[in-house]
Backbone as CSV, one residue per row, in Angstrom:
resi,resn,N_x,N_y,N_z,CA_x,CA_y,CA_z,C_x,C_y,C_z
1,UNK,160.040,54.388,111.358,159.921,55.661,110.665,160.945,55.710,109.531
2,UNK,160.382,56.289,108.429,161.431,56.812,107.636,162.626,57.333,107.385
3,UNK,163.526,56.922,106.858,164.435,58.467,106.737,164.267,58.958,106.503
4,UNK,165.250,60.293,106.595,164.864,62.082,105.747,165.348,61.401,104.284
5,UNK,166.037,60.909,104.112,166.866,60.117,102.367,165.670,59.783,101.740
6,UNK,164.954,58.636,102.400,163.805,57.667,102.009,162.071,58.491,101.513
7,UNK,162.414,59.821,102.538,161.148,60.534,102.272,161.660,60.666,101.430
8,UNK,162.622,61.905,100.957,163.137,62.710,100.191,162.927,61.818,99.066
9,UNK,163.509,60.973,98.843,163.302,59.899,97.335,162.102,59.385,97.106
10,UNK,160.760,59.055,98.287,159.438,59.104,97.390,158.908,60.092,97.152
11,UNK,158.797,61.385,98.159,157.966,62.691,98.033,158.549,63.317,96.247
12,UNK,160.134,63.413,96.223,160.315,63.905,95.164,160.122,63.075,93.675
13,UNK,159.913,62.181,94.126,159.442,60.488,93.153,158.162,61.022,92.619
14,UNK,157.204,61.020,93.794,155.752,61.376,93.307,155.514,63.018,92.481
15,UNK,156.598,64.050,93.158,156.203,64.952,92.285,156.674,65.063,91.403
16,UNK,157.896,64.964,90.782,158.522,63.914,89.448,157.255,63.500,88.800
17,UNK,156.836,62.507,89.316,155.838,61.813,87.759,154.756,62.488,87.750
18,UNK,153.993,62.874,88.383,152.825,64.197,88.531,153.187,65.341,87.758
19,UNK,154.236,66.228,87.991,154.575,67.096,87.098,155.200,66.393,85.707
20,UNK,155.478,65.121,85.433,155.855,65.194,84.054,154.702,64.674,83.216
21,UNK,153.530,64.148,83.815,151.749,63.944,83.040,151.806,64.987,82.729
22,UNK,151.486,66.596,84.111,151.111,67.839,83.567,151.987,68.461,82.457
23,UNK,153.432,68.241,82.669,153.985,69.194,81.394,154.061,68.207,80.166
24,UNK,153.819,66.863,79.981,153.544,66.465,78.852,151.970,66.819,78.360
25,UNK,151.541,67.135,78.805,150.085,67.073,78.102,150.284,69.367,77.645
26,UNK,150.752,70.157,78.479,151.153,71.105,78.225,151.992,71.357,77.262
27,UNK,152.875,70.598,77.095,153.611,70.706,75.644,153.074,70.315,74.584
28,UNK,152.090,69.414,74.290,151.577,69.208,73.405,150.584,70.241,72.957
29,UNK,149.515,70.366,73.955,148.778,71.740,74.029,149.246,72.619,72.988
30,UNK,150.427,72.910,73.710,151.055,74.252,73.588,151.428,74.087,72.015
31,UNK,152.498,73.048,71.264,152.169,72.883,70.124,151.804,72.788,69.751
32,UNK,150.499,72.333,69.681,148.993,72.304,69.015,148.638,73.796,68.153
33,UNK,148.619,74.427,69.554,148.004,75.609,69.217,149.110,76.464,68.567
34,UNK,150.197,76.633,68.608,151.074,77.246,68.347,151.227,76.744,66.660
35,UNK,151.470,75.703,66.449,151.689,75.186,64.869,150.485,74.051,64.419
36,UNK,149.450,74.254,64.996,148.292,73.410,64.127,147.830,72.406,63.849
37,UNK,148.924,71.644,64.580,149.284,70.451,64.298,149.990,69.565,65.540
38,UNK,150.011,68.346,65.369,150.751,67.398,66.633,151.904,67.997,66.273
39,UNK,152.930,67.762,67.807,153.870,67.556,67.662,154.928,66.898,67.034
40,UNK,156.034,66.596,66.776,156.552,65.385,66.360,156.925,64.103,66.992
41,UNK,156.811,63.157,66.578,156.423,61.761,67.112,157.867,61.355,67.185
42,UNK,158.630,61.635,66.543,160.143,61.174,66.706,160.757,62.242,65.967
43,UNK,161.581,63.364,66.635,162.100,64.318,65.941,163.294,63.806,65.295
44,UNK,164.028,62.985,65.427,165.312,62.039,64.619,164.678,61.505,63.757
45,UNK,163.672,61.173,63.353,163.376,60.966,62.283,163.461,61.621,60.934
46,UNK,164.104,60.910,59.356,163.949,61.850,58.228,163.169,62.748,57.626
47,UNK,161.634,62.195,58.423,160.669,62.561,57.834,160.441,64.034,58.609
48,UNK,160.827,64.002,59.654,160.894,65.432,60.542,161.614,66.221,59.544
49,UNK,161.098,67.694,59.903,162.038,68.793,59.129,162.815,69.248,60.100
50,UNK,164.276,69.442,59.934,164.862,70.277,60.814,164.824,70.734,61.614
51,UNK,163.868,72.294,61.455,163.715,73.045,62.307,162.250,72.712,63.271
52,UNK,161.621,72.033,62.943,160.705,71.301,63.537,161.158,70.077,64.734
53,UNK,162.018,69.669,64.399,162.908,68.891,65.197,163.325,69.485,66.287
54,UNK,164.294,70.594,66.083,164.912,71.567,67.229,164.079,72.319,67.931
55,UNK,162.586,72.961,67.338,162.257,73.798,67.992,161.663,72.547,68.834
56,UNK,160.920,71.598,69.040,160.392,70.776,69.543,161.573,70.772,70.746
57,UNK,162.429,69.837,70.055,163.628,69.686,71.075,164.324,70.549,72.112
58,UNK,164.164,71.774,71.634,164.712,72.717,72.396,163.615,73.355,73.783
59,UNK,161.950,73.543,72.814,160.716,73.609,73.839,161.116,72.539,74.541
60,UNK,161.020,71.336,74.484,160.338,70.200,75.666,161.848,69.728,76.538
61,UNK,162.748,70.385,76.056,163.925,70.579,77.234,163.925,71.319,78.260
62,UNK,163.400,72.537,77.519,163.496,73.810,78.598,162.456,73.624,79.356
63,UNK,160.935,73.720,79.216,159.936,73.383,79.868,160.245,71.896,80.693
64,UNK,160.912,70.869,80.428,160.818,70.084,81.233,162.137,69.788,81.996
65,UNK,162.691,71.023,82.089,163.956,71.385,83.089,163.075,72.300,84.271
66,UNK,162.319,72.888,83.683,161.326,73.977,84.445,161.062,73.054,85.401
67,UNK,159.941,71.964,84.706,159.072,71.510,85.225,159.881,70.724,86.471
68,UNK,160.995,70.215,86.292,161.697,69.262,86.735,161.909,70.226,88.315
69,UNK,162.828,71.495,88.227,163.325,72.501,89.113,161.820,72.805,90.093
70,UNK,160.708,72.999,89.536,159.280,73.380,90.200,159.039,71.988,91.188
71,UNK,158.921,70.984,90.478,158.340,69.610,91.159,159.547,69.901,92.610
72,UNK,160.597,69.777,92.120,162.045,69.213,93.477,161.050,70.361,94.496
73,UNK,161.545,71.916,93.867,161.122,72.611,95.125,159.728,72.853,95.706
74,UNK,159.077,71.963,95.105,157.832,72.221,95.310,157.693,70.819,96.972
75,UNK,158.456,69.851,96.618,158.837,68.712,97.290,159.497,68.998,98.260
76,UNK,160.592,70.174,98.267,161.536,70.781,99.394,160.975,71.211,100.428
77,UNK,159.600,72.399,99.802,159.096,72.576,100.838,158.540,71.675,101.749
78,UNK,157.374,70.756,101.143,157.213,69.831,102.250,157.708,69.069,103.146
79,UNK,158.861,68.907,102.738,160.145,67.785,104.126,160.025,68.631,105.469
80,UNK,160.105,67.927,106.402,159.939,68.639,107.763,161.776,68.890,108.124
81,UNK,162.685,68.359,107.353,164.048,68.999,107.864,164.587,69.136,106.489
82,UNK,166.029,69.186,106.348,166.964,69.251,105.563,166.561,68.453,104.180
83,UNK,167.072,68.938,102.932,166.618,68.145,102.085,168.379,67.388,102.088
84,UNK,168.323,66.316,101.219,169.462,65.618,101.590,170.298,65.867,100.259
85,UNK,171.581,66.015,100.387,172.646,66.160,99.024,171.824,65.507,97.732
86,UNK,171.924,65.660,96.692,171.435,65.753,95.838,172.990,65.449,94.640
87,UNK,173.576,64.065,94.574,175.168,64.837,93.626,174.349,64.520,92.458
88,UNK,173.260,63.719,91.572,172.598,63.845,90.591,171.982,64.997,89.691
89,UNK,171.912,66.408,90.543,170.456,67.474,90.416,171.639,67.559,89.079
């Protein structure tokens, strides 16, 4: 049998990459519709404008801090005991 460590690191593994397909394809979405256009392909780039850069940067941080906080506890619930220290979160 598993450990509680060993679950804990695939269950939250799998919802990790599951939620970061869904909120990448949501952020794009979401810029789409919001400015008309793709996102930016490399916001460090010169060809990026500024504020196009940051707002990008600043959306797909926050949403994928969200997303990040939703997946763990979404993963918490399912463990049948304790979730295990975490000194990374």
């Amino acid at each position: 049998m598993l450990s509680q460590k060993t679950r804990w690191i695939l269950l939250s593994g799998l919802a990790a990459t599951g939620t970061a397909f869904v909120t990448r394809s949501l952020l794009r979405r979401g810029w789409h519709a919001a400015a008309g256009e793709d996102p930016p392909l490399n916001p460090a780039s010169s060809e990026t404008a500024w504020t196009e850069a940051l707002v990008w940067t600043v959306s797909a941080s926050v949403v994928a801090g969200l997303s990040r906080l939703t997946a763990r506890r979404a993963a918490a619930s399912l463990m049948d005991g304790p979730v295990p220290e975490d000194r990374y979160a």
